[in-house]
C-alpha positions as CSV (number, residue, x, y, z in Angstrom):
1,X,11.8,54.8,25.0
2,X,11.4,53.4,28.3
3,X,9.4,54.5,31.3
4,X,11.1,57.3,33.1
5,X,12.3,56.7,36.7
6,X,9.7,56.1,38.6
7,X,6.9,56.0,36.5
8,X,6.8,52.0,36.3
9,X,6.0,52.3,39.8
10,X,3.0,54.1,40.0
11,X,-0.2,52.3,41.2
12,X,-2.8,55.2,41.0
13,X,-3.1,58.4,38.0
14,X,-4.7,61.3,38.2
15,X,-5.4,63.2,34.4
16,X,-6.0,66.7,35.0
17,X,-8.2,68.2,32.0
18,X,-10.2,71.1,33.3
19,X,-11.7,73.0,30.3
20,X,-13.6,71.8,27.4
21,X,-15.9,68.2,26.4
22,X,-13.9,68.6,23.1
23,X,-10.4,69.2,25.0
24,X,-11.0,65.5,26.8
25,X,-12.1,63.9,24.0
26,X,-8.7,65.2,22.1
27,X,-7.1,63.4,24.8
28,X,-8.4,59.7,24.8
29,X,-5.5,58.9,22.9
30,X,-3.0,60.3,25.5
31,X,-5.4,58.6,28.4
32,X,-5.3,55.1,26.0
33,X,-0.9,55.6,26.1
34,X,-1.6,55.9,30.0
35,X,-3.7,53.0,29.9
36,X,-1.8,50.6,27.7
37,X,1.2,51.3,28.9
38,X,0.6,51.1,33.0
39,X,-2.2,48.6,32.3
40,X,-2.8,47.8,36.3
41,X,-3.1,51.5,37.3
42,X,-6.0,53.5,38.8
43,X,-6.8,56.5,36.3
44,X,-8.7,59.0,37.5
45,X,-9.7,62.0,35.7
46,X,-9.9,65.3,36.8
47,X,-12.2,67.2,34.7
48,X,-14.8,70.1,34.4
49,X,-18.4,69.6,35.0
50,X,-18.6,69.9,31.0
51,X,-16.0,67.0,30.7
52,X,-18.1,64.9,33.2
53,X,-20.5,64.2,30.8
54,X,-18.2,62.0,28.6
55,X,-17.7,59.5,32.5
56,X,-19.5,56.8,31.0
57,X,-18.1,56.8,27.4
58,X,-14.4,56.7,28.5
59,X,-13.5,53.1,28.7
60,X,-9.5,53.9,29.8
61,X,-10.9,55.9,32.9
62,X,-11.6,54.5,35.8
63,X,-13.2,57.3,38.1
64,X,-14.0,61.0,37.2
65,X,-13.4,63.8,39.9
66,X,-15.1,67.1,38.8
67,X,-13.8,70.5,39.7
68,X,-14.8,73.9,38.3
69,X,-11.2,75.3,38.2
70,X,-11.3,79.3,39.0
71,X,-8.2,79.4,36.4
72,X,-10.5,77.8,33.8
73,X,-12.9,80.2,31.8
74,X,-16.4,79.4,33.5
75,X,-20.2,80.2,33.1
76,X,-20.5,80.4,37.1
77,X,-18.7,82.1,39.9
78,X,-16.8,80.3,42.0
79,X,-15.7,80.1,45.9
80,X,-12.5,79.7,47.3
81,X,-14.1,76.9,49.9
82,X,-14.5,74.7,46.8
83,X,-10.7,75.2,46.2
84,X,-10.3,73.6,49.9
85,X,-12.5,71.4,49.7
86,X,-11.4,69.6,46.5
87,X,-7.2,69.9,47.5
88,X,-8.6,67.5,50.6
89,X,-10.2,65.1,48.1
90,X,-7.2,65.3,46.1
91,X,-4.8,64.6,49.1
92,X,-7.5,61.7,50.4
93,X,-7.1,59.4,47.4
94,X,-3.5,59.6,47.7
95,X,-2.4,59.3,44.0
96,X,1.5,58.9,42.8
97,X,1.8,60.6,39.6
98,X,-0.8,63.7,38.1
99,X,-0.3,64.3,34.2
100,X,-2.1,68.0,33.7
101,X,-2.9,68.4,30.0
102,X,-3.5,72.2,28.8
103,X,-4.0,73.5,25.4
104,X,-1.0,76.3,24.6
105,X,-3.1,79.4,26.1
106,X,-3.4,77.7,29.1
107,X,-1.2,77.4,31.8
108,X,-0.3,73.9,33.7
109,X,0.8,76.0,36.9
110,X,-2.0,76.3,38.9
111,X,-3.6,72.5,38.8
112,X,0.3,71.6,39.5
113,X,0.5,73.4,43.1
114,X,-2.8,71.7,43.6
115,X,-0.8,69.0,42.9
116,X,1.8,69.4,44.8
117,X,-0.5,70.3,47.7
118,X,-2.2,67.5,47.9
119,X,0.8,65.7,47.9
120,X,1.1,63.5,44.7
121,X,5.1,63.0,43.9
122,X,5.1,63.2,40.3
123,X,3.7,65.7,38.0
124,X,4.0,66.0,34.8
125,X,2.9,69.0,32.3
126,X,4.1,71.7,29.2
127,X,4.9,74.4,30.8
128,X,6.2,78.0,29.2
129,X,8.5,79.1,32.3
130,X,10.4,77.2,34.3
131,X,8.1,75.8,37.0
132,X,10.7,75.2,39.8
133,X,9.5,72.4,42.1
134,X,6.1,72.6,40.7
135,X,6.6,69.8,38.0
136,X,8.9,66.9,38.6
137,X,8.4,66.3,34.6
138,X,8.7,69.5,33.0
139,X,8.2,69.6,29.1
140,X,9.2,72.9,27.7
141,X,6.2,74.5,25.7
142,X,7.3,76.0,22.4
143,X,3.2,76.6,21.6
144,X,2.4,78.6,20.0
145,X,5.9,81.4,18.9
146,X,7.5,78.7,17.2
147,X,5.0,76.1,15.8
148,X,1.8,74.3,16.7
149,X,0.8,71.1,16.6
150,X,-2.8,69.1,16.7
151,X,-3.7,69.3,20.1
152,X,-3.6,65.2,20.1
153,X,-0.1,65.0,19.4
154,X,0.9,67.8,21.8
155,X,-0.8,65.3,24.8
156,X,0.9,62.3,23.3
157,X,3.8,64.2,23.2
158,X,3.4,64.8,26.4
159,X,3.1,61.5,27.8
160,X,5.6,60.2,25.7
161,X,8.1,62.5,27.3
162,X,8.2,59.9,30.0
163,X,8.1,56.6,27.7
164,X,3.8,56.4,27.6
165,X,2.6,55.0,24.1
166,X,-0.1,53.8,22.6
167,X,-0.4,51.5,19.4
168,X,-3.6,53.5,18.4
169,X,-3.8,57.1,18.3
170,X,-7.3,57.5,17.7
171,X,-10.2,59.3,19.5
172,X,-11.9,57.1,22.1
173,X,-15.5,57.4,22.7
174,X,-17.8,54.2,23.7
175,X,-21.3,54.5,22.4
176,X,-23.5,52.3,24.6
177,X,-26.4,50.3,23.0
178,X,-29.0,52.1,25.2
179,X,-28.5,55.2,23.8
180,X,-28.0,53.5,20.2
181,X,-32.0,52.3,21.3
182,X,-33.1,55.3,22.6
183,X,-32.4,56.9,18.8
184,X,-33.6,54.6,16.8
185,X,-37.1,55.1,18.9
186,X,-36.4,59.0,18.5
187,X,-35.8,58.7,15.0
188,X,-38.6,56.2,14.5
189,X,-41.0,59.0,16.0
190,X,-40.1,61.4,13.9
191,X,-40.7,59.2,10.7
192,X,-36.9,58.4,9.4
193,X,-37.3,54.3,9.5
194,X,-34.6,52.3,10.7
195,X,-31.7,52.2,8.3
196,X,-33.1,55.5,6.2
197,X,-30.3,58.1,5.6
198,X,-29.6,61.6,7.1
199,X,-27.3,63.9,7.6
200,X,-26.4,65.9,10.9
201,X,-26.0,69.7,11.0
202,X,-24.7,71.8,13.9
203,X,-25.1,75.4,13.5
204,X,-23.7,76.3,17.4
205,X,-20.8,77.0,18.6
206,X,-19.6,78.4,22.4
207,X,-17.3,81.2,20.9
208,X,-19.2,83.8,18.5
209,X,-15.8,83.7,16.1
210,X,-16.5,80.3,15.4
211,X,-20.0,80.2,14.4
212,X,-21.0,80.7,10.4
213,X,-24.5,82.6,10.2
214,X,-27.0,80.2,11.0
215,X,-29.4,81.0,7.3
216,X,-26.0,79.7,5.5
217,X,-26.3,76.4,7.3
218,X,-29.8,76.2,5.8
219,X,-29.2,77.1,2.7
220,X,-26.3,74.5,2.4
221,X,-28.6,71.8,4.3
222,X,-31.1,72.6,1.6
223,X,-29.0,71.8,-0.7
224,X,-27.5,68.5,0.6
225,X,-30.9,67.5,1.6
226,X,-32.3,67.8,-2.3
227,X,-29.3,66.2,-4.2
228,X,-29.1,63.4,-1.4
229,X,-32.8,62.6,-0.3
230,X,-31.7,62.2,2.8
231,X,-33.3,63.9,5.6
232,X,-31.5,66.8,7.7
233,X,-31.5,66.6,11.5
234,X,-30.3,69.3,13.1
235,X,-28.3,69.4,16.8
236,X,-27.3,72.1,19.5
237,X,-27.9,72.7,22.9
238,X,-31.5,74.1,24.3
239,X,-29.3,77.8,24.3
240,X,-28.8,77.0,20.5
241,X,-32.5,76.6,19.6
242,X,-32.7,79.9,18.0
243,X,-29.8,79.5,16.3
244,X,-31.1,76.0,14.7
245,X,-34.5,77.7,14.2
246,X,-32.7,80.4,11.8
247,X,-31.3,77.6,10.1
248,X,-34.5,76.1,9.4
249,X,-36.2,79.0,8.2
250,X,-33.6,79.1,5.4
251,X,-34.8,75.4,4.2
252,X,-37.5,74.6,1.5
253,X,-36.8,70.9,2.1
254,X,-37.9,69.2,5.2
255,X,-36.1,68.8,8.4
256,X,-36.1,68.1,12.4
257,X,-34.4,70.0,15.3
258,X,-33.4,68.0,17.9
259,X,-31.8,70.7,19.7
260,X,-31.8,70.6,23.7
261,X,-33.1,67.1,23.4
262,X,-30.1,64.7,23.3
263,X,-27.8,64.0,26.0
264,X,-24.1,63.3,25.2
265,X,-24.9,59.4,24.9
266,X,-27.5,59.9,22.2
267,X,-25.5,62.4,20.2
268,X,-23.1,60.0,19.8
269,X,-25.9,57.3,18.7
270,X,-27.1,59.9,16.4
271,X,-23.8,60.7,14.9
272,X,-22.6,57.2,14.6
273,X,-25.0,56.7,12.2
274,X,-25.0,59.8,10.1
275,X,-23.9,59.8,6.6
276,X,-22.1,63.3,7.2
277,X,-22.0,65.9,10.1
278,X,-22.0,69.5,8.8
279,X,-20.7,71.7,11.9
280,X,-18.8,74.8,13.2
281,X,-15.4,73.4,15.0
282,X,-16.9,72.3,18.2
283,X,-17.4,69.9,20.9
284,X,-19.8,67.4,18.4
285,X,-16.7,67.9,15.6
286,X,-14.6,65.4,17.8
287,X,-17.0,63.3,19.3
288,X,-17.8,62.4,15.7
289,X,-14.3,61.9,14.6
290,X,-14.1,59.7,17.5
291,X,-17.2,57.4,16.1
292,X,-15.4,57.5,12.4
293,X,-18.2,59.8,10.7
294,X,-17.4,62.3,7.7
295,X,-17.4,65.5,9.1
296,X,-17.8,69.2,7.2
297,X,-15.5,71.5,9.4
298,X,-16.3,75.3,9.2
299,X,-13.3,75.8,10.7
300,X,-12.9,79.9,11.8
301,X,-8.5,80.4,11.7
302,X,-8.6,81.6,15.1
303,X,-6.7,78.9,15.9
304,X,-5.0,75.8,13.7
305,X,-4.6,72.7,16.4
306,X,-8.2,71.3,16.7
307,X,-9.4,70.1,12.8
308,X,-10.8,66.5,12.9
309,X,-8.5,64.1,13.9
310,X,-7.8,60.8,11.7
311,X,-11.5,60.8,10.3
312,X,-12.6,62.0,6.3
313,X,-13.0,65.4,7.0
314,X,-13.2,68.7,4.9
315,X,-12.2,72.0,6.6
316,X,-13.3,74.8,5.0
317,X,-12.5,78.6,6.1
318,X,-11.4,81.6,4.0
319,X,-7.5,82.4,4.6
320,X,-7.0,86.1,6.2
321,X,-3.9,88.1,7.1
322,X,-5.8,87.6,11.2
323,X,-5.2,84.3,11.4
324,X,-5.0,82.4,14.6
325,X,-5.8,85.3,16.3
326,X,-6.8,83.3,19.4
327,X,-9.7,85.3,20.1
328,X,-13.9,84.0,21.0
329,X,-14.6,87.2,19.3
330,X,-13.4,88.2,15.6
331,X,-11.0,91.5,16.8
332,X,-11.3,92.8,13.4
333,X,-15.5,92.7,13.6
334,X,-15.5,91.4,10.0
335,X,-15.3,87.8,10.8
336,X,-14.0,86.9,6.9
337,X,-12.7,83.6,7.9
338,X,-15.6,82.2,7.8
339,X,-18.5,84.3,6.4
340,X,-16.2,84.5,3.0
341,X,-16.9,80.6,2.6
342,X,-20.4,80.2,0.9
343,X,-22.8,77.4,1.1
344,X,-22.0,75.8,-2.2
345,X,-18.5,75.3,-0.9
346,X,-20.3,73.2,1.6
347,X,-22.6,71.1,-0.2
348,X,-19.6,69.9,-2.7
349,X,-17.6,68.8,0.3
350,X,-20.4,67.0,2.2
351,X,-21.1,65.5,-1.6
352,X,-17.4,64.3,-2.1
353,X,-17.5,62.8,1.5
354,X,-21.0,61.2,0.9
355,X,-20.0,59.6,-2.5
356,X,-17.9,56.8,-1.7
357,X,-20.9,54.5,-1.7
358,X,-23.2,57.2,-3.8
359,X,-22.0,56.7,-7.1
360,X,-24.3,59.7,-8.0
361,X,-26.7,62.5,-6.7
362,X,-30.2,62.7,-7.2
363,X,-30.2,64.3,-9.8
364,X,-27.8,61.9,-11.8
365,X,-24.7,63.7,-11.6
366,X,-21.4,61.7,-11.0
367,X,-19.6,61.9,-7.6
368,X,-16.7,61.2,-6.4
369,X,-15.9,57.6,-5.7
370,X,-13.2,57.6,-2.5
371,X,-13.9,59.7,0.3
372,X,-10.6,61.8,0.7
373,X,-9.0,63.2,4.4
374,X,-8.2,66.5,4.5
């Protein structure tokens, strides 16, 4: 398909991705189509102070602008000056085209008459009702009444709407040898030698209906940690501590929390060389998939369109009549999806990923030999 009218024209891009670290990362591979296939342009992204972090790991993006949208769910309040003040930045860096990307809940409308405001000609976005003169590229959204789709191929979809493709459809995340250095010191001080295996495991999670109870976690690192050898290393934000701490509590074998010490760069050095990540869907689940390590999923249905994308993965939930419910917060109070899964459905997985160059367990048992995507 070629590029829409007027599209092949445009000199300078603004993205528009205002919620999550895990919703940008989901779209690197739309950013790459913008990239590849306008390879002269100016792309800017227009992102939340969580998405900021990922600036210097997104090699397609040429500046960042951050904005903590009052449409977009927020830890802080906000003032209506910053709306002002950021619609004249907008209108000062006088871009041709804005592509907004959303997830299905959200809705595109409000970042497009900021658009429009500050005067950038094209703009591009799903949108549910008919927009009017808000978009000049309207996709219809049929998310989620009629189907759902990963939320990467609804932003390449979206893209491609007006001829943008890419030849690689991965997750992009560049992992800078600094922070690659500053692990292997961080690892080195906490005993693991250079090379020595471990695996990661993320108990956290921003929304209560996606979190598994912490002791689980434990028991199921435990677990992995006897039958492997290798040493668990546990992740989360300084918030998450407590959380990690539970986790820890439920362990006989030994492990570390590095919880509230990394910043996004080192994660991503930490991950990268991880035999497995154990985690709740959430923000570190695609930044791993974007560095090409296994990831265990424990994957609450409130929702179907963010499971690890093109990486060995197992995604492991417990199926209920209240799926994809939508919801931070299990509206039944039972929370089955995910407290029905037990840890030995955990350790088998993160086994079967582990095993395609672990012909056997500790204990002698045969693995699997081919780590399998889920």
């Amino acid at each position: 398909m070629p590029l829409a009218e007027g599209w092949r024209d445009v000199r300078r891009v603004l993205a528009v991705r205002l919620d999550h670290l895990g919703d940008v990362l989901m779209s690197t591979p739309a950013l790459g189509a913008l990239r590849e296939s306008l390879p002269e342009v100016h792309l800017a992204l227009w992102c939340s102070p969580a998405g900021a972090a990922l600036a210097p790991h997104l090699s397609d993006v040429d500046e960042v602008i951050v904005y903590d949208a009052p449409w977009v769910k927020g830890t802080a309040s906000r003032v209506a000056e910053a709306d002002g003040q950021m619609l004249a930045q907008l209108a000062g860096r006088h871009f041709d085209a804005a592509v907004i990307f959303t997830v299905c809940t959200q809705s595109a409308l409000p970042a497009a008459l900021m658009c429009r405001l500050a005067g950038i000609p094209l703009r591009l976005a799903h949108s549910r009702e008919n927009p009017y003169e808000l978009l000049t590229h309207w996709v219809p959204d049929p998310e989620p009444q009629q189907a759902q789709r990963h939320e990467v191929e609804r932003q390449l979809a979206l893209v491609g709407s007006v001829g943008l493709r890419t030849r690689d459809e991965r997750l992009r995340f560049h992992c800078r040898e600094a922070d690659r250095v500053a692990v292997r010191a961080l690892l080195s001080g906490i005993g693991l030698a250079d090379g020595e295996p471990y695996v990661v495991v993320h108990p956290g999670a921003s929304a209560a209906s996606r979190r598994w109870p912490a002791a689980r976690f434990g028991a199921a690192a435990d677990a992995i940690a006897r039958e492997t050898g290798c040493l668990v290393v546990y992740t989360g934000s300084r918030a998450e501590a407590t959380l990690v701490g539970e986790a820890q509590a439920a362990m006989r074998q030994r492990s570390v929390s590095l919880a509230g010490q990394l910043a996004i760069g080192e994660l991503a050095a930490l991950l990268e060389q991880a035999r497995v990540l154990v985690s709740n869907n959430s923000g570190p689940v695609h930044l791993t998939a974007a560095l090409g390590t296994p990831v265990v999923d424990l994957y609450a249905l409130t929702n179907p369109q963010h499971t690890p994308w093109q990486v060995p993965h197992r995604v492991l939930n417990h199926d209920v009549p209240c799926r994809d419910c939508l919801k931070s917060v299990c509206p039944q109070g039972h929370h089955d999806c995910l407290r029905k899964v037990e840890p030995q459905a955990v350790v088998a997985a993160a086994l079967q990923l582990m095993g395609a160059d672990r012909p056997t367990t500790a204990t002698g048992h045969p693995r699997p030999t081919e780590a399998a995507w889920a």
